[in-house]
C-alpha positions in Angstrom: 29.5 -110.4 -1.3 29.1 -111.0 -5.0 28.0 -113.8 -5.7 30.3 -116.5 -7.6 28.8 -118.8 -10.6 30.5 -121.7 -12.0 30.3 -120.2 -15.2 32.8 -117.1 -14.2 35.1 -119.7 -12.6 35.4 -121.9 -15.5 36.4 -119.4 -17.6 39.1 -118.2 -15.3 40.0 -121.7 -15.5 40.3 -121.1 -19.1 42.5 -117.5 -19.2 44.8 -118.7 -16.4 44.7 -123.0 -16.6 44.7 -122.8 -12.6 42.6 -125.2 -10.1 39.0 -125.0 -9.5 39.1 -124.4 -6.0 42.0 -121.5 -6.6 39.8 -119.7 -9.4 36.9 -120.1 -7.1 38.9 -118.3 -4.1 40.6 -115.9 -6.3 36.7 -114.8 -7.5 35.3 -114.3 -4.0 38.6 -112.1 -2.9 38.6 -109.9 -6.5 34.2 -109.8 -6.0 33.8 -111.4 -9.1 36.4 -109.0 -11.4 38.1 -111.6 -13.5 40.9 -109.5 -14.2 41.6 -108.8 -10.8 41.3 -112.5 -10.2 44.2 -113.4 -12.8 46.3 -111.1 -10.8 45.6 -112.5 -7.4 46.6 -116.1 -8.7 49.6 -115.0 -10.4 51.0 -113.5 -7.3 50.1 -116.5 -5.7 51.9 -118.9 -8.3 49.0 -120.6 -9.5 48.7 -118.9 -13.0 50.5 -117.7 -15.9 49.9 -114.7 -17.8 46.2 -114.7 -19.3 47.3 -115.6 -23.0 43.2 -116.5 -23.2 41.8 -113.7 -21.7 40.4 -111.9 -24.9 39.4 -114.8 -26.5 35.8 -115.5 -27.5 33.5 -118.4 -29.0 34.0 -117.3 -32.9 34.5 -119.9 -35.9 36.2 -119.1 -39.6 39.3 -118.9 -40.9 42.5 -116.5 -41.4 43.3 -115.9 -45.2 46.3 -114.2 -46.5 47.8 -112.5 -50.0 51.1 -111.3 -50.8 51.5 -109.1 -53.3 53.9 -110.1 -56.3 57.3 -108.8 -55.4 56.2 -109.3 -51.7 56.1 -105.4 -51.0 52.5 -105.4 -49.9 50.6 -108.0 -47.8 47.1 -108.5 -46.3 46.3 -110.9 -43.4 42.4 -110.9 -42.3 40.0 -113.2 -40.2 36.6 -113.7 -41.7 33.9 -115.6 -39.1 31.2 -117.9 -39.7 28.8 -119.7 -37.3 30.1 -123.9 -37.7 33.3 -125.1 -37.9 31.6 -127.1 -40.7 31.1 -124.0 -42.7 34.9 -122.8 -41.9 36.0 -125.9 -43.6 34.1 -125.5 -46.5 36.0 -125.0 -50.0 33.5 -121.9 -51.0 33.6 -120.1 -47.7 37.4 -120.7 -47.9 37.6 -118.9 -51.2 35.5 -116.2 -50.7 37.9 -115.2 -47.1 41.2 -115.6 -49.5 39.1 -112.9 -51.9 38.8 -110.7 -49.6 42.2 -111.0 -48.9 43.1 -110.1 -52.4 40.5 -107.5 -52.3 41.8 -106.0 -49.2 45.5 -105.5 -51.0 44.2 -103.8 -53.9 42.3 -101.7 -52.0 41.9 -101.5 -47.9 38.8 -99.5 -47.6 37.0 -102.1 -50.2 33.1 -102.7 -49.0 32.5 -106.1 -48.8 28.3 -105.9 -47.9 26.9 -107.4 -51.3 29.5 -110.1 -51.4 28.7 -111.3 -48.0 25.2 -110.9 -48.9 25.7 -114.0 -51.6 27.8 -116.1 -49.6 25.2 -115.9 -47.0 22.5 -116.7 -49.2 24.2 -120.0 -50.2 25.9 -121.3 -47.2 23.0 -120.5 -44.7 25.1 -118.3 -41.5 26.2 -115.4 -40.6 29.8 -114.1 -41.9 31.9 -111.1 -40.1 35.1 -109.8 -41.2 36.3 -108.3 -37.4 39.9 -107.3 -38.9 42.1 -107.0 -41.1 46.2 -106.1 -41.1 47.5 -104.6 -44.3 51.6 -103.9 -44.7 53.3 -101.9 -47.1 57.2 -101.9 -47.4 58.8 -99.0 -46.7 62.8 -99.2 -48.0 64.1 -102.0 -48.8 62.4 -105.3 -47.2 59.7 -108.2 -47.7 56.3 -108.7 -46.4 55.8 -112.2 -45.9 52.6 -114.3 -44.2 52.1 -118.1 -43.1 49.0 -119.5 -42.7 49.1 -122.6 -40.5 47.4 -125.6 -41.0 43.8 -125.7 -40.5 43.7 -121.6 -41.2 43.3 -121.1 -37.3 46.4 -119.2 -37.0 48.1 -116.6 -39.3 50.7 -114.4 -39.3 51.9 -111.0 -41.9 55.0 -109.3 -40.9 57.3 -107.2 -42.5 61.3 -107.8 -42.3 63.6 -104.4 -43.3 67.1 -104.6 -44.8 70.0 -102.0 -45.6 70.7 -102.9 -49.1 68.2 -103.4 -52.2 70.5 -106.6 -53.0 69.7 -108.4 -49.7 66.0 -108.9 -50.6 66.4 -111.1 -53.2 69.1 -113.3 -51.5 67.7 -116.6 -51.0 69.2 -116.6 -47.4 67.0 -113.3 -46.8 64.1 -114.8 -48.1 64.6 -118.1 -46.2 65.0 -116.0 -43.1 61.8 -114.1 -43.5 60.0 -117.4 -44.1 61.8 -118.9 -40.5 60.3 -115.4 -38.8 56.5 -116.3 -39.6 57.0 -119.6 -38.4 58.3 -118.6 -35.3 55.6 -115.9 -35.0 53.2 -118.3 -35.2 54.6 -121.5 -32.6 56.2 -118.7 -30.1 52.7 -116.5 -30.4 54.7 -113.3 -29.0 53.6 -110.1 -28.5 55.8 -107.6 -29.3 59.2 -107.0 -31.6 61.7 -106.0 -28.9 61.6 -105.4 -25.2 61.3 -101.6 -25.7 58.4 -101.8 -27.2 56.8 -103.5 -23.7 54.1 -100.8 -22.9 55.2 -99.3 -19.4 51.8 -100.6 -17.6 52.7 -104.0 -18.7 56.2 -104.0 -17.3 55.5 -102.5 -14.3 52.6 -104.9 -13.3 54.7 -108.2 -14.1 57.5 -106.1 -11.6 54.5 -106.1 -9.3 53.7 -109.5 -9.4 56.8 -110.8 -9.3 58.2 -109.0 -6.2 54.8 -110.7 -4.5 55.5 -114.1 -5.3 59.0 -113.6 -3.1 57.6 -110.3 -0.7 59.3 -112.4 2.3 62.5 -112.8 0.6 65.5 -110.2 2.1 65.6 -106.8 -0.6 68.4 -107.7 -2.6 67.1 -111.2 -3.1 64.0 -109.9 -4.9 65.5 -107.7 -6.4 67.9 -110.2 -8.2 64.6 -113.0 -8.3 62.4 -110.1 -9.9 65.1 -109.5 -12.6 65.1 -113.3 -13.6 61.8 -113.3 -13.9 61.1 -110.1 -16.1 64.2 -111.8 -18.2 62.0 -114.6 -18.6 59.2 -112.4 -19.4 60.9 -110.8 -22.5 61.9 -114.3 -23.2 58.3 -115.7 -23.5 56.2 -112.3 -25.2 59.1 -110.5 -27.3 60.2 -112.1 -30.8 64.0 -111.5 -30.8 64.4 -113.0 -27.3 62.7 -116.0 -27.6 64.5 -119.1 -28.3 65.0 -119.6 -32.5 62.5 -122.7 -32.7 64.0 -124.2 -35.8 67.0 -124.3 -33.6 65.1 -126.0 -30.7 65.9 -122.6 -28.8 69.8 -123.5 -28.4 69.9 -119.6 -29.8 67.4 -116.3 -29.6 66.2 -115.6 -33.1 68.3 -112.2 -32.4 71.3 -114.3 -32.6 70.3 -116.0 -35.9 69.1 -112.6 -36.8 72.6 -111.6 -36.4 74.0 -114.5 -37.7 72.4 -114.2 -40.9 73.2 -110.7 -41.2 76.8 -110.6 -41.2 77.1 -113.3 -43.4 74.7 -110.9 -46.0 77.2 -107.6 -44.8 73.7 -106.1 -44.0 71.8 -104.9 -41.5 68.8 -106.4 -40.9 65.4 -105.7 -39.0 62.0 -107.2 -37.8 60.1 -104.3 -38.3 56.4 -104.8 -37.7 53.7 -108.2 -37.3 50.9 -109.6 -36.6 49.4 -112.7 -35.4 46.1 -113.3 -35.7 44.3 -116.6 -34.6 40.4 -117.6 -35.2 38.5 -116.9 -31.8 40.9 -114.2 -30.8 39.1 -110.7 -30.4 41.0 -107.5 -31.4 42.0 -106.3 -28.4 45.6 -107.0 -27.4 
């Protein structure tokens, strides 16, 4: 039997916010796999889906530049060692550089000017990732930076006609989208873009949590809950915050599209948020 440590069930504590004694048990049945483990407990009730499970101990700060004409945008994470650093006003410019950098020119090498902010602020900097958009058609690319630079987001927002983009309506829309990008933290556009593994394992787990039900009961109880799914981890279905959720930003989508006689599309984002690794 592997051998469980406290350290493995805190941070199973951490990816699934579940009891002690439940991580513990969920470790010694899944032999110490944590991903197995955050399965067990979600059939069992006692978790949600792992929203920390790629997260790791990283300080720093997401930057952002938008391009003039907002046709090309650049969001990237640079880390430091301290919080103290990440809150300093030179470390702070040099990430919003490299965003600037980054738009002019994505494959820009950044070694010497790390090199000299190292030498003055005394740790370690990293630039893990970067996300660099460039409209195609007609559209914006817009970004948001929340407060604190822990979170940011870059997305870019399609339309039929060349007039819609500069419609203040459009624009206000667009701005609405990154802020409910970065409160609603989803993970995908639409629900067919749900990767087939993904779908089929929350099917999984949600026909366990009701296995003793009669068929047509789970069936009905599994649908409800992969409804809620999309609701929670695809933009369009989640409730429009700005709206306290009374509507799906699909229906404000919509909403603002008719009254522009446009069509109108989310067509790419991302989210990134300090501590975060790359992996989805």
């Amino acid at each position: 039997m592997a051998e469980i440590s406290a350290a493995s069930v805190g941070k199973l504590r951490e990816m699934t916010n579940a009891g002690m004694m439940d991580c513990k048990k969920a470790l010694t049945e899944a032999k110490g796999d944590l991903s197995l483990a955050v399965d067990l407990l979600r059939k069992k009730g006692a978790a949600t889906a792992a929203t920390k499970a790629t997260r790791e101990a990283r300080e720093g700060v997401i930057a952002q530049h938008i391009t003039a004409g907002g046709r090309l945008g650049v969001l990237v994470e640079v880390n430091c060692e301290t919080d103290f650093v990440a809150r300093n006003d030179l470390f702070r410019a040099f990430a919003e550089e490299v965003a600037k950098k980054l738009a002019a020119d994505p494959k820009t090498n950044f070694d010497a000017d790390i090199q000299g902010v190292v030498a003055q602020i005394r740790e370690n900097i990293k630039i893990p990732r970067h996300s660099r958009m460039e409209v195609n058609g007609n559209g914006l690319v817009a970004a948001y930076i929340h407060t604190g630079a822990k979170v940011g987001v870059l997305v870019e927002v399609g339309a039929g006609k060349e007039s819609t983009v500069a419609n203040d309506e459009f624009k206000q829309l667009v701005k609405d989208i990154t802020l409910q990008i970065a409160a609603g933290h989803p993970n995908w556009v639409t629900r067919d873009e749900v990767p087939a593994d993904v779908l089929a394992k929350e099917k999984e787990i949600a026909a366990d949590q009701v296995k003793n039900k009669p068929p047509q009961a789970i069936a009905k109880i599994v649908e409800g809950k992969l409804e809620k799914f999309y609701q929670t981890y695809c933009l369009v279905d989640q409730g429009f915050v700005k709206k306290n959720s009374e509507i799906s930003l699909k229906e404000h989508l919509g909403s603002v599209a008719k009254q522009l006689g446009d069509e109108i599309t989310i067509r790419r984002f991302v989210r990134f948020q300090v501590g975060e690794s790359t992996g989805t």
